[in-house]
C-alpha positions in Angstrom: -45.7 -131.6 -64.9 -48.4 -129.2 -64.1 -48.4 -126.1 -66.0 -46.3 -123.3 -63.6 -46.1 -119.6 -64.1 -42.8 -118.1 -64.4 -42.8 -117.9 -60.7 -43.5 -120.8 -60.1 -40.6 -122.5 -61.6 -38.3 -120.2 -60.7 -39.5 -121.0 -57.0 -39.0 -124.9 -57.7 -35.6 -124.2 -59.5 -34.6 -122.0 -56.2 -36.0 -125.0 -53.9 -33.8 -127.6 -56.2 -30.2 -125.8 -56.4 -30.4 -125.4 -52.5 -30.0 -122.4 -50.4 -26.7 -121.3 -50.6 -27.1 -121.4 -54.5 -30.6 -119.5 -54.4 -29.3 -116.7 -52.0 -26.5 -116.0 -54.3 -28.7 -116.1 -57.3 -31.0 -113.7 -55.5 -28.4 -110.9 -55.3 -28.9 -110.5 -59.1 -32.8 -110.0 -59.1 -35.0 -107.0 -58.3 -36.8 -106.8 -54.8 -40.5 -107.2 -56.7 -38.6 -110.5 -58.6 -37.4 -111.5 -55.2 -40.9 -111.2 -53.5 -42.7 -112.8 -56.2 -40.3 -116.0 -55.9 -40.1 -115.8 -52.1 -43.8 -116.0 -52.4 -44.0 -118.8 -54.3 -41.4 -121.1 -52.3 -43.3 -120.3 -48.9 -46.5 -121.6 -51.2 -44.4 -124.8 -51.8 -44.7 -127.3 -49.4 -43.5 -130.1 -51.6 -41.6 -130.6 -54.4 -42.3 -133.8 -56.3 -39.1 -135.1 -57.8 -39.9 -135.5 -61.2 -41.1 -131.7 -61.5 -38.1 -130.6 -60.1 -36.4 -132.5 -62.7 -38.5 -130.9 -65.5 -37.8 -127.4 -64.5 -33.9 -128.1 -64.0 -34.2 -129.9 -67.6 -35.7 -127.0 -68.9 -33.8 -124.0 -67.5 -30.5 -126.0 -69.0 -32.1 -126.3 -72.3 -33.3 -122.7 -72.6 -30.1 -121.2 -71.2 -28.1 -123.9 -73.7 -30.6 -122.4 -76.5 -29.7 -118.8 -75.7 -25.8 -119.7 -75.9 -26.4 -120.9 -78.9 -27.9 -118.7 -80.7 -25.6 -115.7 -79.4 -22.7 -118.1 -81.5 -24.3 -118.7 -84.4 -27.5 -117.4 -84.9 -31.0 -119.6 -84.6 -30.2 -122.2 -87.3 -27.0 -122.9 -85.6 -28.6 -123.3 -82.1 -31.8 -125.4 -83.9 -29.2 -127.7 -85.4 -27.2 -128.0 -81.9 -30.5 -128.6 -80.4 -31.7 -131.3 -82.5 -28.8 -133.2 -81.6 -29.3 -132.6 -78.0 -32.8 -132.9 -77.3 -34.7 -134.1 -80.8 -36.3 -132.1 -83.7 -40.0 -132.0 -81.8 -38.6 -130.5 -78.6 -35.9 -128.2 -80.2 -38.8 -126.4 -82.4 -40.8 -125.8 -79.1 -37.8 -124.3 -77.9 -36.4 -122.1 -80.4 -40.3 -121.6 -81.0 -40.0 -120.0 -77.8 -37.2 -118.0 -78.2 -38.3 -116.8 -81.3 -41.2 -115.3 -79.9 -39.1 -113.5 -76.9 -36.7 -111.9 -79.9 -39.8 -111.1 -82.2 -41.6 -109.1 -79.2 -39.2 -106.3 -79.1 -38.8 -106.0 -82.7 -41.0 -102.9 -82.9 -38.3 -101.4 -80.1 -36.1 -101.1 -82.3 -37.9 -99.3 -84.8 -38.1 -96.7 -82.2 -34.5 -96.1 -81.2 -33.8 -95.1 -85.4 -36.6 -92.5 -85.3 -35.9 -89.3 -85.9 -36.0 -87.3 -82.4 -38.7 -84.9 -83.6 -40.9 -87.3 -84.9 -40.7 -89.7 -81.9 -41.7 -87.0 -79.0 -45.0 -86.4 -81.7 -46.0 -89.5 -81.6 -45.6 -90.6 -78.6 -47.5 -87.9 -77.0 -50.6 -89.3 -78.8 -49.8 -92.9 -76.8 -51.2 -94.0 -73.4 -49.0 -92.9 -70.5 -48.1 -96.7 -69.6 -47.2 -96.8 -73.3 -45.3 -94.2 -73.2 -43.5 -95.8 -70.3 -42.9 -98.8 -71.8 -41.0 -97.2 -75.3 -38.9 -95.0 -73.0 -37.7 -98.3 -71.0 -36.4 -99.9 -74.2 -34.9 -96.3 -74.9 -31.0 -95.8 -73.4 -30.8 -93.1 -70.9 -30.1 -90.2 -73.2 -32.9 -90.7 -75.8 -35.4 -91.2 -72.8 -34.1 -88.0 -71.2 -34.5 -86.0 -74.2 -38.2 -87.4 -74.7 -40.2 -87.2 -71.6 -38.4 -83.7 -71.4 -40.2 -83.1 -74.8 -43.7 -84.1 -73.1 -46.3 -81.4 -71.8 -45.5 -81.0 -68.2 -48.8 -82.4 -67.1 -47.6 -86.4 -68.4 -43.8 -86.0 -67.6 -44.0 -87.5 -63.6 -47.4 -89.6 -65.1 -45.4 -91.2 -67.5 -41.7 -91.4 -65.2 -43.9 -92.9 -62.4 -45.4 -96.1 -64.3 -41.9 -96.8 -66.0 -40.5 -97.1 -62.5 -43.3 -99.3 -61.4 -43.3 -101.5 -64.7 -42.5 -105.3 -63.6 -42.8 -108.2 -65.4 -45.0 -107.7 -68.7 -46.5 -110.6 -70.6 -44.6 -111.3 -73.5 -47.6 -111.2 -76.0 -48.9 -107.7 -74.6 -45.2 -106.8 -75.5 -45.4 -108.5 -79.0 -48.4 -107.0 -80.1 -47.6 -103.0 -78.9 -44.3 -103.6 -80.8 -46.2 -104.5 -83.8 -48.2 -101.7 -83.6 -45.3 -99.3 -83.3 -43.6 -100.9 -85.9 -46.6 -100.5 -88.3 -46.8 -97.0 -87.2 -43.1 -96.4 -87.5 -43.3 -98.1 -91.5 -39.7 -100.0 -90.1 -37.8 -102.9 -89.0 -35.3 -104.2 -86.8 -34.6 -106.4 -84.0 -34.1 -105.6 -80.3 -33.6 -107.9 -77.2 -33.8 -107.2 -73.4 -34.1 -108.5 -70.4 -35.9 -105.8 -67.9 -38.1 -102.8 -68.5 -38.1 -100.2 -66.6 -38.0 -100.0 -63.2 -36.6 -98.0 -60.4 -32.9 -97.6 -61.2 -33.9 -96.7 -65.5 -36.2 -93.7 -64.2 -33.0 -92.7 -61.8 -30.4 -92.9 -65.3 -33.0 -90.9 -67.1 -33.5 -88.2 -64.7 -29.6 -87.9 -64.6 -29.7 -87.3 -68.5 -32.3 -84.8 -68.5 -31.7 -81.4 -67.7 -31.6 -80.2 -63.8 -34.6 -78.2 -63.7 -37.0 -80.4 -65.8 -36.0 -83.8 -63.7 -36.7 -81.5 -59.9 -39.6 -81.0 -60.9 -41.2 -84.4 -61.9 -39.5 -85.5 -59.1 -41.3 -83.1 -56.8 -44.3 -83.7 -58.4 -43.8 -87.9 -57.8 -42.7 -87.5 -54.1 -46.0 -85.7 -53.5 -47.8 -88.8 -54.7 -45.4 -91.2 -53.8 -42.4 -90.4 -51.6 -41.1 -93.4 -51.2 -40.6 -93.9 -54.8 -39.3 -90.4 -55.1 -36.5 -91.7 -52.4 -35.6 -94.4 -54.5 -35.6 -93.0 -57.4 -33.2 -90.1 -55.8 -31.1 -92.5 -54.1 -30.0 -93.9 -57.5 -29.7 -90.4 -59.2 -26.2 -89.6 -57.5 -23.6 -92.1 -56.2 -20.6 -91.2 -54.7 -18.0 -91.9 -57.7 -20.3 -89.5 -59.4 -17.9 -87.1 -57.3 -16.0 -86.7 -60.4 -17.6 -84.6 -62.1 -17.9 -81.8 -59.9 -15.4 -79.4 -60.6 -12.3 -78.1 -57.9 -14.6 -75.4 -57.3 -17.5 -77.6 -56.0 -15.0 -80.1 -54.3 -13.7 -77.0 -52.4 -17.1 -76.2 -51.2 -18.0 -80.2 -50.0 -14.6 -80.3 -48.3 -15.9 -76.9 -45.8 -19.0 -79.2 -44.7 -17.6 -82.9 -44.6 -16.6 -84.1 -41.4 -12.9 -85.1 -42.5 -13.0 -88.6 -40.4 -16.1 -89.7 -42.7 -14.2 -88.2 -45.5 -11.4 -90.5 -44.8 -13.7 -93.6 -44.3 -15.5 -92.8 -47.8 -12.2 -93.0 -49.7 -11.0 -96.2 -48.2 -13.6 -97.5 -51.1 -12.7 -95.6 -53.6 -10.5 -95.4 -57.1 -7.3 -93.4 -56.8 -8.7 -91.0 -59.5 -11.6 -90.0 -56.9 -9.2 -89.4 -54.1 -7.0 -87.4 -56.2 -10.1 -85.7 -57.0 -10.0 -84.6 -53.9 -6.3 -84.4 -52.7 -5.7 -81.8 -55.0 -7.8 -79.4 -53.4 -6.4 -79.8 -49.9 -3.2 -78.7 -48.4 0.0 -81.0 -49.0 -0.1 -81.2 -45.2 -3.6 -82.6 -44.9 -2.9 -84.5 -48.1 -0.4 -86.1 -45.8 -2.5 -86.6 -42.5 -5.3 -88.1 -44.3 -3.2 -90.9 -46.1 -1.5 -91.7 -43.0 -5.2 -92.0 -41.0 -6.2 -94.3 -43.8 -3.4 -96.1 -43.5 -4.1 -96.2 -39.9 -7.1 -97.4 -40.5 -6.5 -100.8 -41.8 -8.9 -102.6 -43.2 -12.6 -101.3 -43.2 -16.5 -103.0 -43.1 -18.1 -102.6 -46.2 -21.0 -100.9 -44.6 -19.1 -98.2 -42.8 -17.6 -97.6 -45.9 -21.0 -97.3 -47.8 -22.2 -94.9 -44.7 -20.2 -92.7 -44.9 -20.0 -91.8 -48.5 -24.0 -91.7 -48.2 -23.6 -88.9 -45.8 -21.0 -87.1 -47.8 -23.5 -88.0 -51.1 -26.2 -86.2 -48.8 -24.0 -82.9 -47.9 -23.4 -83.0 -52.5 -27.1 -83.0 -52.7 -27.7 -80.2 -50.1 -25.4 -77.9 -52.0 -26.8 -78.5 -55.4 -29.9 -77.9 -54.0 -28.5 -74.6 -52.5 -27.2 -73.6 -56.0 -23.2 -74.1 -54.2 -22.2 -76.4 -56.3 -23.2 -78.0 -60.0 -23.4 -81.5 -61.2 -21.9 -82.0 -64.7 -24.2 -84.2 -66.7 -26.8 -83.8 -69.6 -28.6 -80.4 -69.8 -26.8 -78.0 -67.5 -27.8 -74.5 -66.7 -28.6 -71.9 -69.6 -26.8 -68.4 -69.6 -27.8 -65.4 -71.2 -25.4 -62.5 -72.1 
């Protein structure tokens, strides 16, 4: 077999498993992931058998390989491996992996720094540096750090972590080394996606109101469409809870109450109690009886109308009606 990028195979493993299998495998990849791939199979005129073969031999052995080692660890899955596939193709393999876990090892480093040291030292970095740590980083830590950057890096820095895609594995290897030197520490860290889109989206709900508006403001003058997508993920509608009966009160003046009805067809009982409470027991009453009524609704009108209630939420916040619990918050003086 010729030697294939990533791509590549994953277009020949898409092309072997057949449509129906590829289109449901697609719902689980990123729209970059799902271009790149797409690209690839329209590249493809032909697949000759015996590469097809290759690629289906080895995405079973590496996903076999990864099973493995989550049960017992890499000596366990080399063992298992030599069994399965001999000793010269199970050390390629766990070679492999080996690698993949070793890249990220300076990651780890990172998450048990001290806070204080952390935003110091990473102010020193590259932005796209930057933006790499604070993918690895879980939502809160990554709030609390580009908060802690000058103002001039903070939408820099948010905007390449939204655009990061997929980043060689030895560029990865060596900046965790480096970190890790830096850090004087050690430890282990796996994952599977930096960045992107929806990470920026968690970290600007972590961060406190005033600081995420404006980097935000500051990204949708460069880039407004990525400002929309990063908004669209900031708020969904089950995020409804935690708005207090004070802010509920205030949605429940502007919703339309047939789009109301529609948006809690798709919802936990906790959210429509959430909102029950603060009606009367009367249109408490009509409203369960319309949904009722209703029968059974399409997904999508569902989804439509909770964006335009999600939309009305956003308006008042942006009003100063209604607040948003979540990290930061608003500061009072007395």
């Amino acid at each position: 077999m010729a030697k294939l990028s990533g791509a590549q195979k994953a277009a020949v493993l898409m092309v072997a498993l057949g449509d129906e299998t590829a289109a449901s495998i697609f719902k689980f990849l990123e729209e970059d992931e799902i271009q790149n791939i797409s690209k690839e199979i329209a590249l493809t005129k032909h697949v000759q058998p015996e590469t097809a073969d290759e690629v289906l031999e080895e995405f079973h052995t590496m996903t076999l390989a990864k099973t493995y080692i989550a049960q017992g660890g890499i000596e366990y899955a080399k063992k298992l491996l030599i069994k399965s596939v001999g000793p010269e193709a199970a050390r390629k393999i766990i070679d492999r992996l080996t690698k993949a876990l070793e890249s990220s090892a300076g990651f780890s480093s990172i998450e048990r720094a001290n806070p204080q040291q952390l935003s110091k030292f990473i102010q020193n970095e590259h932005p796209q540096t930057i933006a790499l740590i604070l993918a690895h980083l879980n939502a809160s830590q990554a709030g609390d750090l580009i908060a802690s950057l000058p103002e001039t890096l903070r939408a820099d820095v948010a905007m390449r972590m939204a655009n990061l895609q997929e980043i060689s594995p030895e560029v990865v290897r060596r900046i965790s080394l480096i970190l890790e030197q830096k850090l004087e520490a050690l430890g282990s860290f796996a994952t599977e996606a930096y960045g992107g889109v929806r990470a920026v989206a968690e970290l600007f709900n972590r961060m406190d109101r005033t600081t995420g508006r404006v980097v935000l403001e500051k990204i949708e003058n460069e880039n407004p469409q990525l400002a929309a997508s990063i908004r669209d993920l900031m708020f969904v509608f089950d995020d409804i809870l935690l708005i207090d009966d004070l802010g509920i009160a205030e949605i429940l003046k502007r919703v339309d109450k047939k789009s109301l009805t529609t948006a809690l067809k798709g919802t936990s009982e906790e959210l429509r109690n959430q909102f029950f409470r603060n009606m009367s027991s009367r249109a408490v009453e009509l409203m369960k009886e319309e949904m009722e009524f209703m029968g059974p609704v399409k997904l999508k009108d569902v989804e439509k109308a909770q964006h335009e209630i999600v939309e009305i939420v956003r308006q008042l916040e942006e009003e100063g009606v209604i607040s948003i619990g979540g990290g930061g918050g608003d500061d009072y003086v007395s």
